[in-house]
C-alpha positions in Angstrom: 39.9 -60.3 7.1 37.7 -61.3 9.8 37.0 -64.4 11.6 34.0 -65.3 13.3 32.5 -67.8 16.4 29.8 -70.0 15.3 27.5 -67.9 16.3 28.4 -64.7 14.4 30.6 -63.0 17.1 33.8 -61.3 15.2 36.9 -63.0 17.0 39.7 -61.5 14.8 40.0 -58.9 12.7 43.7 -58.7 10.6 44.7 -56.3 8.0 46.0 -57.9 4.9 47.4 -55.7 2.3 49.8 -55.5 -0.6 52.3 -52.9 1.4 52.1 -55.8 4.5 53.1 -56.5 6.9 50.5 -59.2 6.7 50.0 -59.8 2.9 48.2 -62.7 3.2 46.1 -65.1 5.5 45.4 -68.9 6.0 41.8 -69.1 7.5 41.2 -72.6 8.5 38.9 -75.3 7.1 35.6 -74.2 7.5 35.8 -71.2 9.7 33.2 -68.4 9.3 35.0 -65.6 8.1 34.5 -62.5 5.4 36.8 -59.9 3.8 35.7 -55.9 4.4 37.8 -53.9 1.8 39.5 -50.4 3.0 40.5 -49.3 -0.5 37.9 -49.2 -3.6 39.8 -51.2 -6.7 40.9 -54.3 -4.3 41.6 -57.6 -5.8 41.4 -60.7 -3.8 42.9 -63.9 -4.5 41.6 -67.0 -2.8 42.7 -70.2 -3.1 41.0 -73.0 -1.4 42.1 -76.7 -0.9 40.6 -79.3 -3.4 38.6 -81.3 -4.7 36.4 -78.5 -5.9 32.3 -79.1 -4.5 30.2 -77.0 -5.7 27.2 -78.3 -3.5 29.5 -76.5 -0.5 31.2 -73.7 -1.8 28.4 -70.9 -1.1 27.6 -72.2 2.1 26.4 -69.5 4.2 26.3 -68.7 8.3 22.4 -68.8 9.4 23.6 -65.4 10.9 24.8 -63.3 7.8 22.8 -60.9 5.7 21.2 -62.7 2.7 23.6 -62.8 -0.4 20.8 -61.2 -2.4 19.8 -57.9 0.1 22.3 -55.7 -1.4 21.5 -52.8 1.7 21.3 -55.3 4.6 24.9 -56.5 3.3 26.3 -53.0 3.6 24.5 -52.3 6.9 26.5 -55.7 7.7 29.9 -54.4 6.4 29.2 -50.7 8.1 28.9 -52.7 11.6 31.7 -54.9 11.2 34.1 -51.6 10.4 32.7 -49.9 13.5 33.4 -53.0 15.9 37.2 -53.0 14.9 37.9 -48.9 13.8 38.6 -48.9 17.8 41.4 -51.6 17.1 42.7 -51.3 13.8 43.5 -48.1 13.4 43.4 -48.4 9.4 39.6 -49.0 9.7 39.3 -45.4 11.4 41.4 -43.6 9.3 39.6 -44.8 6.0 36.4 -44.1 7.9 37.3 -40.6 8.4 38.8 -39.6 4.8 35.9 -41.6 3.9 33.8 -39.2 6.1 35.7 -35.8 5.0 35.3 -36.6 0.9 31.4 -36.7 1.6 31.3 -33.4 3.1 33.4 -31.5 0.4 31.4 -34.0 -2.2 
């Protein structure tokens, strides 16, 4: 999970999974924030405070790749795993199996 300043800047990074330590987060009311997966088959569940609006809920950060530009979001989740792979070591090791299975592939 990362969390970011209002104007885009990554200020956390934490690494939620189901084998913890952390196995969940509580990201606060209205922070910018985005998941990057390290495994393939992850399931999310998020549960957000009601009532339900739907004119808010896909509110977007002027800063982020456009929901609909498939290879600027990837170029966007590439980025964000190189800015923390020097800090959560998780993020470099995925990268470099990651890395290995496209050589032998």
């Amino acid at each position: 999970m990362v969390r970011f300043s209002e104007d885009g800047a990554p200020i956390e990074g934490i690494v939620v999974g189901a084998d913890g330590p952390v196995r969940g987060v509580e990201v606060p009311a209205g922070a910018w924030h985005c998941l990057v997966s390290l495994e393939s088959n992850t399931v999310l569940f998020e549960v957000k405070e009601g009532p339900y609006d739907a004119a808010t809920d896909k509110r977007f950060a002027r800063w982020s790749p456009p929901e609909e530009d498939r290879e600027a979001g990837l170029a966007y989740m590439a980025q964000l795993r190189a800015h923390f792979a020097s800090v959560i070591p998780e993020i470099a090791a995925r990268d470099l199996i990651e890395a290995e299975e496209d050589d032998i592939c």
